[in-house]
Wavefront OBJ file of the C-alpha trace (Angstrom):
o trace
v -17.257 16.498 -1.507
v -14.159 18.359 -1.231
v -13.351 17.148 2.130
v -13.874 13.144 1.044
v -11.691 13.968 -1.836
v -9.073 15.337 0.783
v -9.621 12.363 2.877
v -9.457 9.733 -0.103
v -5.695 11.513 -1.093
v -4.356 11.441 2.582
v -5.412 7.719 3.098
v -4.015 7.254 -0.508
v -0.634 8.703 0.854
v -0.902 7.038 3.886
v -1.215 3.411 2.753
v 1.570 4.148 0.151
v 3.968 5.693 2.634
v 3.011 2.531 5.125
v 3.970 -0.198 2.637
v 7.545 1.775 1.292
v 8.787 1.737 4.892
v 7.402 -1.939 5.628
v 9.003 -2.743 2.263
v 12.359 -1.279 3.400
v 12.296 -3.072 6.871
v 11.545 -6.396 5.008
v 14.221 -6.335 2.596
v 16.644 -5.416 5.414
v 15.440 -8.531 7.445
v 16.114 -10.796 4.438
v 19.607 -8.952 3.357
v 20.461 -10.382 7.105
v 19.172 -13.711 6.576
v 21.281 -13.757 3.180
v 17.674 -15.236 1.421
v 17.563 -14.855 -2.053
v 18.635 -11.592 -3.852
v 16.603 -11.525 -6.601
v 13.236 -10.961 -4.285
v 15.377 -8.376 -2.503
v 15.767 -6.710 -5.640
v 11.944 -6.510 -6.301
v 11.273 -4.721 -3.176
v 14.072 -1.928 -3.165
v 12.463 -1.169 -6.366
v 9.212 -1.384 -5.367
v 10.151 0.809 -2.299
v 11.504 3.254 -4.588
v 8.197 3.251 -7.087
v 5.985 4.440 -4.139
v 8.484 6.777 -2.733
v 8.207 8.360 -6.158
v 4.153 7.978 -6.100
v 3.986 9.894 -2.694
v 6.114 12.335 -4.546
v 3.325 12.775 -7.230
v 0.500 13.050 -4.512
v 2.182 15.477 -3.280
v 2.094 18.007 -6.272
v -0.071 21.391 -5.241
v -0.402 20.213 -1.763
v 2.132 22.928 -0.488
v -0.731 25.121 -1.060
v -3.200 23.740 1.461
v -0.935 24.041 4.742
v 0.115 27.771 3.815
v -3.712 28.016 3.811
v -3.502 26.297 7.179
v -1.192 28.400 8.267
v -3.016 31.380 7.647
v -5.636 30.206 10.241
v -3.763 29.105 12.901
v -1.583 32.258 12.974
v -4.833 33.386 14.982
v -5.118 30.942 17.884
v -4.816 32.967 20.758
v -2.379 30.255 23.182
v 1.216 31.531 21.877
v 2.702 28.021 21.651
v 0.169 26.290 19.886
v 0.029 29.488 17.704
v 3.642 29.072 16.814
v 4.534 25.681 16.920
v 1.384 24.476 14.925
v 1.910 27.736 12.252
v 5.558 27.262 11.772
v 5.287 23.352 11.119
v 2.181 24.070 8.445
v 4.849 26.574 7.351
v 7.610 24.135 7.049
v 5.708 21.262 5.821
v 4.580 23.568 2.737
v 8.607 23.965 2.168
v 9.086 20.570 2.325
v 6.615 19.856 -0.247
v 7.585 22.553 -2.523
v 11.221 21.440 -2.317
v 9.919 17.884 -3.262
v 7.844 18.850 -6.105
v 11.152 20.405 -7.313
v 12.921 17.746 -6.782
v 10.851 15.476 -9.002
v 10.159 18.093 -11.499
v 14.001 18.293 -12.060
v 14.175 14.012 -11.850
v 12.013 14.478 -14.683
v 14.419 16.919 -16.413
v 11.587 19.438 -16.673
v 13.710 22.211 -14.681
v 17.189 22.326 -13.981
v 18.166 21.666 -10.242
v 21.074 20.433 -8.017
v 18.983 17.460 -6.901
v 21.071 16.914 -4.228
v 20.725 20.455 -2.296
v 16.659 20.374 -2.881
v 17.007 16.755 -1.486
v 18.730 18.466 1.663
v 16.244 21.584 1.858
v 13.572 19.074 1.886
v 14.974 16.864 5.033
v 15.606 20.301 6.861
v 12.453 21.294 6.751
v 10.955 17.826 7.678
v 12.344 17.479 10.451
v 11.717 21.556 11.836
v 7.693 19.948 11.069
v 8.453 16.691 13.426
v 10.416 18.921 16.138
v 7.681 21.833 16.052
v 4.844 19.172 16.088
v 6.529 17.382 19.312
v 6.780 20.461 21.242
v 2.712 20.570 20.576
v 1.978 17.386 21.553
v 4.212 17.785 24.641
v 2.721 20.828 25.476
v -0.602 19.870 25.080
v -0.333 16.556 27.207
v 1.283 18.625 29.752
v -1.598 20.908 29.777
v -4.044 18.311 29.952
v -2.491 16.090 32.705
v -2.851 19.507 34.519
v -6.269 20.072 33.754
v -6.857 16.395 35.088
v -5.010 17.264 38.344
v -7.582 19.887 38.513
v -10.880 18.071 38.193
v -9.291 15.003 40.399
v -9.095 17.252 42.882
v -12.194 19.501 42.645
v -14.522 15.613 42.421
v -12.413 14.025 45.372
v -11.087 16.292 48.027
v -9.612 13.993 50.248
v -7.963 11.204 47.638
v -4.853 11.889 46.724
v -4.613 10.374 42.932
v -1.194 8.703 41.332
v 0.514 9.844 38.894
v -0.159 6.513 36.810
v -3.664 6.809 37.581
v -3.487 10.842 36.046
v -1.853 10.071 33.076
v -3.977 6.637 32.020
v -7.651 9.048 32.549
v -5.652 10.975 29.819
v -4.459 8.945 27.894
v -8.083 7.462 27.731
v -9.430 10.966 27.465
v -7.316 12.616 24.802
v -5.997 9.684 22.681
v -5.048 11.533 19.695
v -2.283 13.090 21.681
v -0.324 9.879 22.492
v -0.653 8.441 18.758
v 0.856 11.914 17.289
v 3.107 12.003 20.317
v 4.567 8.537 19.240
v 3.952 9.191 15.725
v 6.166 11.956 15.565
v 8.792 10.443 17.964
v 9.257 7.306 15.321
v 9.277 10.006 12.297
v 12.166 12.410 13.581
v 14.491 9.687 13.106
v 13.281 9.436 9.261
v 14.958 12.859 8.087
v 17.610 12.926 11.158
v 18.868 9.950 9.468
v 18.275 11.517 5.570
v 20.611 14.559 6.892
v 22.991 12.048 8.398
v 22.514 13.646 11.536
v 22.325 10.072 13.034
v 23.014 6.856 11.340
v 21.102 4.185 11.644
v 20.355 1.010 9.719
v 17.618 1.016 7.030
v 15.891 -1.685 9.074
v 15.599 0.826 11.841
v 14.583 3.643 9.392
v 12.476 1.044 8.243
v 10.582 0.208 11.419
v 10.717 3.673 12.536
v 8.475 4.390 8.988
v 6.439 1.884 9.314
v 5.139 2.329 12.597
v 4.650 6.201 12.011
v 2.823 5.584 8.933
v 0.775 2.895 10.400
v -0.494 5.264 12.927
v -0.792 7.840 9.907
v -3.009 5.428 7.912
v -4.820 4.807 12.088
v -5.664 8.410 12.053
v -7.586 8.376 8.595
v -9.507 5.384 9.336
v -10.592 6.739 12.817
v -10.910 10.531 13.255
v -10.802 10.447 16.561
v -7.535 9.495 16.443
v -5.779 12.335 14.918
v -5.361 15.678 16.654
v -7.221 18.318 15.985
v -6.251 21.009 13.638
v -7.690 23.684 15.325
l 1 2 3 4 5 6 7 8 9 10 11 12 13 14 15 16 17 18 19 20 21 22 23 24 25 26 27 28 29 30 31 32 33 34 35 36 37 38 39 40 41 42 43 44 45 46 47 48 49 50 51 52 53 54 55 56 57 58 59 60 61 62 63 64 65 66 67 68 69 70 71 72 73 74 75 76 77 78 79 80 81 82 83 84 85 86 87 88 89 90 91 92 93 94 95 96 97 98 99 100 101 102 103 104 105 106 107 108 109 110 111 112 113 114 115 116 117 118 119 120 121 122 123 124 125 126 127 128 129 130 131 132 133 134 135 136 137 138 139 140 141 142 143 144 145 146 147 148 149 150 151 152 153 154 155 156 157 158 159 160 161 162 163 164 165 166 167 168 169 170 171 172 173 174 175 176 177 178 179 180 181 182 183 184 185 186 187 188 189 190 191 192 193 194 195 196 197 198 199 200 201 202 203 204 205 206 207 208 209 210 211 212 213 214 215 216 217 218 219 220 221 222 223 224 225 226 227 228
């Protein structure tokens, strides 16, 4: 029960986060076309609604990665230890900093909106980063594993590289959606921290396509990478 609960909240999030960024990218698209303002209007406000719902799913959630964290601390490979530990660790922060930042939106505790805003992005973005080195690491590890067994099963064929990497791809993947999952996201808090600025139909497409493989993952477990 508790784990359909869990899986009902995520898919929640998921389709929320999906149609904020797909309602940023389309209000972009007709801000260029110069079409009427008044639907333009409807959607930056109904882009902001959800970004605020997302913010209420979130409450108490901070909880379940530290839990998370206290699991994985264990794996015995050092870099999936760290890098999956200290992005459970910094996706906890980010929530915490965002359930302060809407507790104080709601004047219930006094905070300078803008710095929690800022504490949140940082720590967003160390959870993208941390969770691209483990996808890179563990397609590296697998293409190498493949090498192995296409070697060991045929002696004398020498396999290409293209031919390695699609048996992987159709092998493992999970790893190639979070690997391009995470590669659209970084640009999401990059651009927050105005570490790179880019349009909001960019950071809308960018969005959209990592939540649509977010909402993928839900609806087909096989899809998302294991938590270990």
């Amino acid at each position: 029960k508790q784990w359909y609960q869990r899986r009902v909240r995520a898919g929640q999030d998921k389709i929320c986060r999906l149609l904020q960024y797909s309602s940023q990218l389309i209000w972009w698209y007709m801000e260029r076309r110069g079409l009427e303002s008044d639907y333009i209007a409807k959607l930056k406000q109904l882009q902001s609604s959800l970004s605020l719902a997302r913010k209420y799913f979130g409450l108490g959630k901070s909880v379940d990665h530290i839990r998370s964290a206290s699991v994985s601390i264990y794996i015995d490979d050092p870099i999936l230890r760290y890098s999956i530990t200290l992005s459970r660790i910094s996706q906890a922060f980010q929530l915490l900093f965002d359930n302060a930042y809407l507790l104080s939106s709601l004047g219930l505790i006094r905070f300078q909106s803008d710095k929690v805003q800022a504490f949140t992005n940082k720590f967003w973005l160390y959870a993208d980063l941390l969770n691209l080195i483990r996808a890179c690491y563990e397609i590296q590890r697998e293409v190498q594993h493949q090498r192995e067994r296409q070697r060991s099963n045929l002696k004398n064929y020498e396999h290409s590289n293209y031919e390695t990497c699609r048996a992987v791809v159709r092998r493992r993947p999970d790893l190639f959606v979070d690997l391009i999952k995470n590669l659209a996201d970084v640009w999401l808090p990059l651009n927050a921290l105005q570490i790179t600025q880019h349009s909001p139909g960019l950071v809308g497409l960018c969005g959209t396509i990592s939540s649509l493989l977010g909402a993928l993952t839900v609806w087909d477990r096989s899809l998302k990478l294991g938590t270990l």
